[in-house]
N, C-alpha and C positions, 0 to 999 in steps of 0.2 A: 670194524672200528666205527665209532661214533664218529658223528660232523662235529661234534665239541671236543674230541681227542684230537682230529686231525686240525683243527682251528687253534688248539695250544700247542702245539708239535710247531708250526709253521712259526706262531708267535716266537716259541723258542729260537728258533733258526732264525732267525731275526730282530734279535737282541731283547726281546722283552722280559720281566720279571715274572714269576708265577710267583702272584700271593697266596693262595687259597687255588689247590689243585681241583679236578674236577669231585663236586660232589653230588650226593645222590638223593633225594627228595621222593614225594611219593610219585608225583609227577612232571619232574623234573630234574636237570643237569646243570649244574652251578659252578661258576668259575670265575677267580678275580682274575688280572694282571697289569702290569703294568709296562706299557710302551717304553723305548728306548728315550723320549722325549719324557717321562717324567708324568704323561697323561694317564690314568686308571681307567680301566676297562672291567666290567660285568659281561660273560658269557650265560646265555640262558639256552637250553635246549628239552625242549616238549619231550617228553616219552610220546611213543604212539599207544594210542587205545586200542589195543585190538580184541 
């Protein structure tokens, strides 16, 4: 599992919104959510270049 699966799993389990689930770029992992507070989060996670 991704560090950006396990970082919206967690969010979930602690009351936040999923706006926009993970998504897939050429080089990169995208994610909105939003906190139990009402504040909007951006997840960003790099692909590795291998």
């Amino acid at each position: 599992m991704d560090a950006i699966d396990e970082i919206i799993a967690q969010a979930k389990n602690n009351g936040a919104t999923i706006l926009r689930e993970r998504m897939e770029f050429d080089d990169f992992y995208l994610a909105y959510l939003v906190d139990p507070t009402g504040i909007g989060i951006g997840l960003i996670q790099y692909k590795n270049n291998e």
